[in-house]
C-alpha positions as CSV (number, residue, x, y, z in Angstrom):
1,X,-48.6,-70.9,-94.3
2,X,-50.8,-72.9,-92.2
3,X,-50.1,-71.0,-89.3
4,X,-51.5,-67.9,-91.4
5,X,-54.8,-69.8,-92.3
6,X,-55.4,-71.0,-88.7
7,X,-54.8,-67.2,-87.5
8,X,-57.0,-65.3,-90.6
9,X,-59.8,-68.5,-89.5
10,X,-59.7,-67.6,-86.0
11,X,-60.0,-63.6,-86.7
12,X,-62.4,-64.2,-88.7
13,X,-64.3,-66.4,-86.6
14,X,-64.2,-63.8,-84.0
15,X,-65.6,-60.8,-86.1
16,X,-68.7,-63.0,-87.2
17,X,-69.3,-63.8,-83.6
18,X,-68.6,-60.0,-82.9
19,X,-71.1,-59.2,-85.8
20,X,-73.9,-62.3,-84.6
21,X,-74.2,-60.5,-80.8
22,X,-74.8,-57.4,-82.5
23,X,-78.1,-58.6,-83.9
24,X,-80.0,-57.4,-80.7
25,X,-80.5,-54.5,-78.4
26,X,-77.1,-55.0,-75.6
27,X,-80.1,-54.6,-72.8
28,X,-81.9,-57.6,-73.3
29,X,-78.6,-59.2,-71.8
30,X,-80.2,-57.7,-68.3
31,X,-83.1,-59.9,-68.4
32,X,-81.6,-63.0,-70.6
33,X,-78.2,-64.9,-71.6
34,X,-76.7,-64.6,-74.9
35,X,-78.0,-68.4,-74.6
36,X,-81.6,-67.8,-74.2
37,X,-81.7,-65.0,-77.1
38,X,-80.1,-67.1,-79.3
39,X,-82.8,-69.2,-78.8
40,X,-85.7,-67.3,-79.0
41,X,-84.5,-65.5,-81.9
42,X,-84.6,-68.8,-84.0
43,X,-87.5,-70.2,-82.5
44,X,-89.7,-66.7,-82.4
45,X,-88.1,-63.6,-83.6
46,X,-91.1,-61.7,-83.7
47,X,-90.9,-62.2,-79.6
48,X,-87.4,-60.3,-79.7
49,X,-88.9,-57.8,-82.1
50,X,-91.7,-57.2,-80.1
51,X,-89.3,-57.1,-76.8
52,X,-86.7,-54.9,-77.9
53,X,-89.8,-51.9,-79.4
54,X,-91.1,-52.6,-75.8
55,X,-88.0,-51.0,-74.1
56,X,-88.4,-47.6,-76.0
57,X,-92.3,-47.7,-77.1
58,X,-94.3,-49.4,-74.7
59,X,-94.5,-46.4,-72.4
60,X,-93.7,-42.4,-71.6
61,X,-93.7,-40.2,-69.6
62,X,-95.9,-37.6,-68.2
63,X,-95.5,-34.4,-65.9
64,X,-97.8,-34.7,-62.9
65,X,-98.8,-30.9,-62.8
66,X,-99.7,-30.9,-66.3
67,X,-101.5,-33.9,-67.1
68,X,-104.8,-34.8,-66.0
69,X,-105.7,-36.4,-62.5
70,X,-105.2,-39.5,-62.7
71,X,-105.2,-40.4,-59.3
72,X,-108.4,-43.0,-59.0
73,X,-106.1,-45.0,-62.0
74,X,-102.9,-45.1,-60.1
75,X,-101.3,-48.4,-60.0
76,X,-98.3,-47.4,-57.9
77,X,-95.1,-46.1,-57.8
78,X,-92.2,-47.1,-59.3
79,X,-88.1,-46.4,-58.6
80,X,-86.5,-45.0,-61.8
81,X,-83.0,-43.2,-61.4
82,X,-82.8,-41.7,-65.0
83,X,-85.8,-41.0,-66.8
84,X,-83.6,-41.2,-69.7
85,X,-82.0,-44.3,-69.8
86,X,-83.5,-47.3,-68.2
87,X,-84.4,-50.8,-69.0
88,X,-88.5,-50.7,-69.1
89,X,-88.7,-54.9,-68.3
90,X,-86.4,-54.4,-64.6
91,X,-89.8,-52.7,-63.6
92,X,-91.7,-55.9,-63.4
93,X,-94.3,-54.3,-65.3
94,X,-97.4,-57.2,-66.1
95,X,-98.9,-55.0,-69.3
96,X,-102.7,-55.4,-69.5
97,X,-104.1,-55.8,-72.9
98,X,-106.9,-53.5,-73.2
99,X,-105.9,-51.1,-70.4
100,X,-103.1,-48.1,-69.8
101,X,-101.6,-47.9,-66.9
102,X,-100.2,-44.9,-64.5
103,X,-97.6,-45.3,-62.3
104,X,-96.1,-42.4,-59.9
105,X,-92.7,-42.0,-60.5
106,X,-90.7,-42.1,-56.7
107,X,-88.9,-38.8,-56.0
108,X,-90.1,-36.8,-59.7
109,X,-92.9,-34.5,-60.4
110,X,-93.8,-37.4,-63.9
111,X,-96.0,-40.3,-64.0
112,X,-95.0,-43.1,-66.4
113,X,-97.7,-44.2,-68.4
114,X,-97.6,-47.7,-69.8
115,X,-99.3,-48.4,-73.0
116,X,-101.6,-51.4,-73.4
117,X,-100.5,-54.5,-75.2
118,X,-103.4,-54.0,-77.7
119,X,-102.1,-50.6,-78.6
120,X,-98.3,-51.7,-78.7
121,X,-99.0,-54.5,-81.2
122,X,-101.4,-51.9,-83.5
123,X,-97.9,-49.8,-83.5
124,X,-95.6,-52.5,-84.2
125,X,-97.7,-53.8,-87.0
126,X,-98.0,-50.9,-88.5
């Protein structure tokens, strides 16, 4: 019998940790360990609320031959593999706060555009 309580405790135990690393987007474990989140989601969740809308929100895409010229604003280029599914933060972005910013896209006809951190926190707010 107490082999049965020990084994339903330690299943249990498992699931609830399962269910606890399920609380945030998998990617943020490329720029931080399950350490680190744990502690910024108790000390400033709204950080990891704001991070995790950054890696789907806080830019998009553009194709070069039908978008404006923004050459004079072009901040440089960046490497991205698939448009599709990559993690925004590996770019080593710095946003600007009351500024967008272009970016060539190596190898594609697209510009990425990254949103300013004033817009991104009007959006998230909202």
């Amino acid at each position: 019998m107490k082999n049965i309580f020990i084994a339903s405790f330690l299943i249990l135990s498992s699931f609830l940790t399962a269910q606890n690393n399920s609380n945030y987007d998998v990617r943020l474990l490329e720029l931080f360990s399950e350490n680190e989140i744990s502690n910024i989601m108790e000390e400033d969740p709204y950080r990891i609320q704001l991070i995790e809308y950054c890696l789907d929100h806080a830019f998009y895409f553009v194709e070069t031959s039908k978008s404006k010229d923004f050459s004079e604003r072009i901040s440089g280029t960046v490497e991205i593999d698939d448009v599709e599914n990559f993690n925004f933060f590996k770019l080593e972005i710095e946003m600007l706060e009351n500024d967008y910013q272009y970016f060539k896209v190596k190898d594609k006809e697209l510009l990425l555009v990254v949103k300013s951190g004033q817009h991104i926190s009007s959006e998230i707010n909202k």
